[in-house]
C-alpha positions as CSV (number, residue, x, y, z in Angstrom):
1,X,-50.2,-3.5,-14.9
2,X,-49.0,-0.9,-17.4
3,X,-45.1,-1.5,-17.3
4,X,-43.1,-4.2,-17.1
5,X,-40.8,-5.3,-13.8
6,X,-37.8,-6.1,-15.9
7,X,-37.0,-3.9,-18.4
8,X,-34.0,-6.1,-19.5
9,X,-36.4,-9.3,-19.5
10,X,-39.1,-7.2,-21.1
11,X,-36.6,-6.0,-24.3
12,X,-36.5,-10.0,-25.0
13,X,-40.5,-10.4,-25.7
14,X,-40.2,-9.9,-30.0
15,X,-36.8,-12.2,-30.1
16,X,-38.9,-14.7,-27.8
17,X,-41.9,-14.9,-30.5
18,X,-39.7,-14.9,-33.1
19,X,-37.7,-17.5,-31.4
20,X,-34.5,-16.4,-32.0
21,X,-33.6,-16.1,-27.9
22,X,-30.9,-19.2,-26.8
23,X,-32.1,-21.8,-24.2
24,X,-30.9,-19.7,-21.2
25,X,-32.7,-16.4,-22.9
26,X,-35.9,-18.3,-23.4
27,X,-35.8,-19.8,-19.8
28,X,-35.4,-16.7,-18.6
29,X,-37.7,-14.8,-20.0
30,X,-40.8,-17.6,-19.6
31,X,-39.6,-17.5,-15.5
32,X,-40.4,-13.5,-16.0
33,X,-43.6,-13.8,-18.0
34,X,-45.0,-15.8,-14.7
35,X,-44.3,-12.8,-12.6
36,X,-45.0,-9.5,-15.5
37,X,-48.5,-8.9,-16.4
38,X,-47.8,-6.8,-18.4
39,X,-44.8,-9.0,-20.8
40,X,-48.0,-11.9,-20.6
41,X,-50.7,-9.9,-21.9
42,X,-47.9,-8.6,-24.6
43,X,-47.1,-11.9,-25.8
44,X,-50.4,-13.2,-25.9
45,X,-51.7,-9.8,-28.1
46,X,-48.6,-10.4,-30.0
47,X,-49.0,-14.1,-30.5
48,X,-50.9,-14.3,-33.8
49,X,-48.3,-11.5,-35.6
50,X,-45.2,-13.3,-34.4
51,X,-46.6,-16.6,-36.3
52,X,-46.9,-14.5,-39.1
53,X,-43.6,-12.7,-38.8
54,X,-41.2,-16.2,-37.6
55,X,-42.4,-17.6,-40.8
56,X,-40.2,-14.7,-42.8
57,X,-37.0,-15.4,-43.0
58,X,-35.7,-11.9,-43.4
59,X,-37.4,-10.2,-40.4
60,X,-35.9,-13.4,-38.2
61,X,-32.7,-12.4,-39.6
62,X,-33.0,-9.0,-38.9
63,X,-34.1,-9.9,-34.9
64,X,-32.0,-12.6,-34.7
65,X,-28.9,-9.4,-35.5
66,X,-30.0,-7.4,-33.1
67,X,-29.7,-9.9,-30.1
68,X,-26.2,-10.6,-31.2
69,X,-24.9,-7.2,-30.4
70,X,-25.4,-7.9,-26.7
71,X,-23.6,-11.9,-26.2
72,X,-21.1,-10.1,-28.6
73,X,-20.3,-8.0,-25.8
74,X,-20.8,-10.7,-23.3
75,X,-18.1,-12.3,-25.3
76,X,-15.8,-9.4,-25.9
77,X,-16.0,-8.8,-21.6
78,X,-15.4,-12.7,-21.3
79,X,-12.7,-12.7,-23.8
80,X,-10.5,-10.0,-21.9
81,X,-10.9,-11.8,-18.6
82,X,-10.1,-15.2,-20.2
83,X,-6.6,-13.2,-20.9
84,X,-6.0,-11.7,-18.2
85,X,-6.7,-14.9,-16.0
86,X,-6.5,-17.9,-17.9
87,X,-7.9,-21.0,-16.3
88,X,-5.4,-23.2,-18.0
89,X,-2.1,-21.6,-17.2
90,X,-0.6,-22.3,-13.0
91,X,-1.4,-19.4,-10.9
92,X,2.0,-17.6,-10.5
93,X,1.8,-17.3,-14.6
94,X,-1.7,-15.5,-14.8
95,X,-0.9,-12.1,-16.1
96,X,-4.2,-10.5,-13.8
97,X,-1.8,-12.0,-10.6
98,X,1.2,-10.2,-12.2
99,X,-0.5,-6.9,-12.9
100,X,-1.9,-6.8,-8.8
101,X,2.1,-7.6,-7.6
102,X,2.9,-4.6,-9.4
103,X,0.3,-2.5,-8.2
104,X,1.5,-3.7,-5.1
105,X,5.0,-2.2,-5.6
106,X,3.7,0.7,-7.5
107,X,1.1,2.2,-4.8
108,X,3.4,2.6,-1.9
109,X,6.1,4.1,-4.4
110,X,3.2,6.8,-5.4
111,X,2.1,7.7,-2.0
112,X,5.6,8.2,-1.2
113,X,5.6,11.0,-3.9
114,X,2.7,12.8,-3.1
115,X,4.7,13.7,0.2
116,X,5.6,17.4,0.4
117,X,9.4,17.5,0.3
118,X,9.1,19.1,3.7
119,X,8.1,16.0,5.1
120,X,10.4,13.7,3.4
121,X,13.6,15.6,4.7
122,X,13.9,15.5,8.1
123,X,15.8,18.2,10.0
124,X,19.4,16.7,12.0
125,X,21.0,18.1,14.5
126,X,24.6,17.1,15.2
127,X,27.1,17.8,17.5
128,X,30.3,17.3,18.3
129,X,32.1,16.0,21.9
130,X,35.7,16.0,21.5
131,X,38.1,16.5,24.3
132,X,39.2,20.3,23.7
133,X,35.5,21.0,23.1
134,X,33.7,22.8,25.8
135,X,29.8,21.3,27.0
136,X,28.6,24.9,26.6
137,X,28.9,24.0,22.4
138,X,27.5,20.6,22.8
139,X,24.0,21.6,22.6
140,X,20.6,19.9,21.1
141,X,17.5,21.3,21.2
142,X,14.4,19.6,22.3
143,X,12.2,18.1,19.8
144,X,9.6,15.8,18.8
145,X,10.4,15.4,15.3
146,X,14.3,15.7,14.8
147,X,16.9,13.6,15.1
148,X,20.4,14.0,17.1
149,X,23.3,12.8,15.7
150,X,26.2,12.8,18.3
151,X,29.7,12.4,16.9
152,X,32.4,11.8,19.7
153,X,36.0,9.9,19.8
154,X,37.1,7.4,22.2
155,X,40.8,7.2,22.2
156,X,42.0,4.2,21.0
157,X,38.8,2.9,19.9
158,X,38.8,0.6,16.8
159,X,36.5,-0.4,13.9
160,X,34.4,-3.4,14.0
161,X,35.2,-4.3,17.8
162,X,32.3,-3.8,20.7
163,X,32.0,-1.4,23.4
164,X,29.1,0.0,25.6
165,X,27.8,3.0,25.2
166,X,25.6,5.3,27.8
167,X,23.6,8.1,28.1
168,X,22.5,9.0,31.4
169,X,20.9,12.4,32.9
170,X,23.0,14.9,35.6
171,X,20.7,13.3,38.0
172,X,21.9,9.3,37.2
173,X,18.6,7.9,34.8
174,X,19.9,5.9,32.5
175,X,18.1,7.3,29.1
176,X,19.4,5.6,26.5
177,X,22.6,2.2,26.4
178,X,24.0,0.2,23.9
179,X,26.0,-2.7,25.0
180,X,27.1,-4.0,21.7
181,X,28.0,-0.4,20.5
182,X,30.4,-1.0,16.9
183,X,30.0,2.3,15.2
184,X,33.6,3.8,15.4
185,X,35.2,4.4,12.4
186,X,39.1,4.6,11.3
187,X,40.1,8.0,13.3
188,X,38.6,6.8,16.6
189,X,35.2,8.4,15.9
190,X,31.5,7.1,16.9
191,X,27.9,8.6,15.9
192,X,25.2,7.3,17.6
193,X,21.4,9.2,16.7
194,X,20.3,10.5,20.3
195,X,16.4,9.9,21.6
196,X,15.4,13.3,21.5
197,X,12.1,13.0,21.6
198,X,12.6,10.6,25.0
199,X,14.9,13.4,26.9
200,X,13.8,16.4,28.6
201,X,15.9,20.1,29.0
202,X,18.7,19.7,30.8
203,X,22.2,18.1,31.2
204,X,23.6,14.9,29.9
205,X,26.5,12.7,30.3
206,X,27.1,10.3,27.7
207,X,29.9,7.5,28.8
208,X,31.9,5.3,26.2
209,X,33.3,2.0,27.8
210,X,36.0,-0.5,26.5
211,X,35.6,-3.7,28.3
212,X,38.5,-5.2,27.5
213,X,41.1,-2.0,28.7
214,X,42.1,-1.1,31.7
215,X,42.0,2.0,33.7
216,X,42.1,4.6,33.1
217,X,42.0,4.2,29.6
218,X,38.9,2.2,29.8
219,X,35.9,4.5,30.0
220,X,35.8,8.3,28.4
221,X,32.5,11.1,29.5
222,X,31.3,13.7,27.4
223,X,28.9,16.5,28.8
224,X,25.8,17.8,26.4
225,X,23.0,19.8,27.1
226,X,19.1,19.3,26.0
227,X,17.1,22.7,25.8
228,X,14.1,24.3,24.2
């Protein structure tokens, strides 16, 4: 065999003569000498200089440097995880936990930014219903995408109480009702954001109800149109 299987094993072969290797080293590197011809026939060739050589002090001190470098690093790599998850401190105090919690936070943050601005703001339509409006103004167009905000007043209407709240097509399906509806403000008026994207072209009839009147001052319609 003319190289050696373990290049890392192999670099130990002078520090094992010299025997400046630590008891995992050595054990490691005897296991690899049982499977590398070619670290066995090296250490037996080299076994009469390395007699020679442990017996001065200064070239065993020089060796013995040069194997430091690398369980220095070992160290070093040890010492930064040691800090950043310290076996000795409760879980929720280990800064490496702390550090992924913010990541956490942070990532959705940043993917939120590398959205175009296009796609952040979002196109609404409103519209209007009031009484001395005609449909022909009350008009959304038909999208995926958009939202349809629908501002109408409901005479006598007041904030915080419930009433129902319909949308229904010319032809009777029921597209879209709110039994608990509380969105009126002071001056009688209530926005509710149409389903668009569930409604096809055509005309709409949106009925307000208040439970608790009586007619005819219970229910109010409003006419709007869907198109392309």
């Amino acid at each position: 065999m003319k190289h050696c299987t373990n290049s890392r094993l192999g670099s130990l072969l002078h520090a094992y003569e010299l025997n400046t290797l630590s008891e995992e080293e050595i054990e490691q590197f005897e296991i690899h000498l049982l499977e590398c011809e070619f670290c066995f026939a090296e250490a037996r060739n080299f076994a009469a200089e390395s007699s020679l050589l442990a017996s001065d002090k200064a070239v065993k001190d020089l060796i013995s440097g040069l194997q430091d470098n690398r369980p220095l690093e070992r160290e070093a790599k040890m010492r930064f995880w040691h800090l950043l998850w310290p076996s000795e401190k409760p879980y929720f105090l280990r800064p490496a936990l702390f550090y992924f919690i913010i990541l956490l936070m942070i990532v959705p943050v940043f993917r939120s930014l590398l959205i175009s601005p296009k796609q952040q703001v979002r196109a609404v339509q409103v519209i209007n219903l009031l009484p001395i409006r005609s449909a022909d103004n009350s008009i959304l167009k038909q999208s995926g995408d958009d939202e349809g905000l629908i501002n109408f007043v409901f005479d006598g209407a007041e904030e915080g109480k419930s009433y129902i709240v319909e949308i229904k097509s010319v032809e009777g399906d029921l597209i879209y009702m709110d039994s608990d509806f509380r969105n009126f403000d002071s001056f009688q008026t209530g926005r509710l954001v149409a389903p668009i994207s569930k409604m096809k072209v055509g005309d709409y009839i949106l009925t307000i109800t208040d439970p608790r009147a009586k007619p005819p001052y219970d229910r109010k319609e409003y006419s709007f149109k869907i198109v392309r």
